[in-house]
TORKOL-4160 file (C-alpha; in steps of 0.2 Angstrom, whole numbers, padded with zeros to 4 digits, m for minus):
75
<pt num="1" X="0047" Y="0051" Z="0033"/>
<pt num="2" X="0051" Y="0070" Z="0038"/>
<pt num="3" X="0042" Y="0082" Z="0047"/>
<pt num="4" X="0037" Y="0100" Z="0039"/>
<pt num="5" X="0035" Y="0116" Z="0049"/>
<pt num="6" X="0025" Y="0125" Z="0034"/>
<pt num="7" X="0010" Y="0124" Z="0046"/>
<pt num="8" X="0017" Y="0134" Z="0057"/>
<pt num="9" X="0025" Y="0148" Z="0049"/>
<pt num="10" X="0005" Y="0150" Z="0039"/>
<pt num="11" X="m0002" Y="0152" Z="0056"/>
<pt num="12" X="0009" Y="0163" Z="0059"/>
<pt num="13" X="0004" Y="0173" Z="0047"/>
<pt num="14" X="m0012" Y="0172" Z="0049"/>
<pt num="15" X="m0011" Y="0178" Z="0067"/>
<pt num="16" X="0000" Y="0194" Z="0062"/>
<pt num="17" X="0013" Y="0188" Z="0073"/>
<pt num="18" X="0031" Y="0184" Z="0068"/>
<pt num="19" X="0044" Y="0169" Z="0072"/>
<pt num="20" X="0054" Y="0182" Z="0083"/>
<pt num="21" X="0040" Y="0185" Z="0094"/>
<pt num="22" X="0033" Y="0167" Z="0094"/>
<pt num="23" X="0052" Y="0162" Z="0102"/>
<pt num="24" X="0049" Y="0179" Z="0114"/>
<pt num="25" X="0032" Y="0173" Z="0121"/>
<pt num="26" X="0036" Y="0154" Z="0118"/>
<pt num="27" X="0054" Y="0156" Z="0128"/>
<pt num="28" X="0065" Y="0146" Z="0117"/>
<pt num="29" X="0081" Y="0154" Z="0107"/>
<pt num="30" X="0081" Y="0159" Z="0089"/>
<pt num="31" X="0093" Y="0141" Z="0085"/>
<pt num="32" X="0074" Y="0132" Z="0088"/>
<pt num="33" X="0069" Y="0145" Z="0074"/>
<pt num="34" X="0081" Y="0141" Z="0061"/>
<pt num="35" X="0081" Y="0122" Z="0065"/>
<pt num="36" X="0061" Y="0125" Z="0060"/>
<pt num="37" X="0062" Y="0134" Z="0044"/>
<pt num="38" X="0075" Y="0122" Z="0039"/>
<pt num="39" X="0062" Y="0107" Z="0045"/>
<pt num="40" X="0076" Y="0099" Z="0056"/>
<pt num="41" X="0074" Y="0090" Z="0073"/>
<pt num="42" X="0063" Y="0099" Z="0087"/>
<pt num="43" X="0060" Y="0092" Z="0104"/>
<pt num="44" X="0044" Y="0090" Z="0108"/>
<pt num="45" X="0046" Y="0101" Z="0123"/>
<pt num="46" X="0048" Y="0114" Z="0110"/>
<pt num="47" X="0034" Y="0109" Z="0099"/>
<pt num="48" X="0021" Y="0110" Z="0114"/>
<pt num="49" X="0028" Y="0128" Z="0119"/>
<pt num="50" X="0025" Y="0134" Z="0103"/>
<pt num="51" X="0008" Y="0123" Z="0105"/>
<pt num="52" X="0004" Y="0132" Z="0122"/>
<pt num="53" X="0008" Y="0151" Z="0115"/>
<pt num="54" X="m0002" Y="0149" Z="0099"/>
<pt num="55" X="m0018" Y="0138" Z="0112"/>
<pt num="56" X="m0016" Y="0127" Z="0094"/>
<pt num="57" X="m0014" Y="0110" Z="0091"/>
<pt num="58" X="0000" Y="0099" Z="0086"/>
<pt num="59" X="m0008" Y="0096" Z="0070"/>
<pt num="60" X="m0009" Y="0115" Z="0068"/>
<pt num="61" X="0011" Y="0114" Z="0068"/>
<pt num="62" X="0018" Y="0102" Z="0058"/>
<pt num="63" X="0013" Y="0089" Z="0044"/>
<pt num="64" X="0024" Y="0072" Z="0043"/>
<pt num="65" X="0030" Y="0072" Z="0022"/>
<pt num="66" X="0037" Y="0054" Z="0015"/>
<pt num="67" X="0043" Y="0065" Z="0001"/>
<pt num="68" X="0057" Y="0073" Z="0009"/>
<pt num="69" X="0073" Y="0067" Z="0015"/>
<pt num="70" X="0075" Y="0058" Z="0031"/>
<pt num="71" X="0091" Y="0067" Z="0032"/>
<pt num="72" X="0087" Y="0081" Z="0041"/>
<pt num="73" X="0080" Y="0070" Z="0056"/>
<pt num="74" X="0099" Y="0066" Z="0061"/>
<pt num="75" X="0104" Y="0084" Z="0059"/>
């Protein structure tokens, strides 16, 4: 099972805010913003600054998808 950061990137968009911004306000570098558009390995410390910045849940985030490749967990 992988996880999927579409969640995230909708909420973004939702809110009128953009991934640069999220990484300005959240404090993390722009390599944690590739490695979530390509739905690689985040730390959870990451996944609760973003939670933090956005006052969101982890469910608002990410979504766990048995379709995709396992692959990109070891990346």
């Amino acid at each position: 099972m992988a996880v999927t950061y579409k969640k995230l990137f909708h909420l973004l968009i939702d809110r009128g805010m953009s991934a640069s911004e999220l990484a300005e306000q959240a404090g993390f570098s722009a390599n944690i913003l590739t490695r979530l558009r390509r739905n690689q390995y985040v730390s959870l410390e990451s996944i609760e600054r973003i939670c933090k910045t956005l006052n969101c849940c982890m469910d608002d985030v990410l979504d766990f998808d048995s379709k995709m490749e396992e692959g990109n967990l070891n990346d």
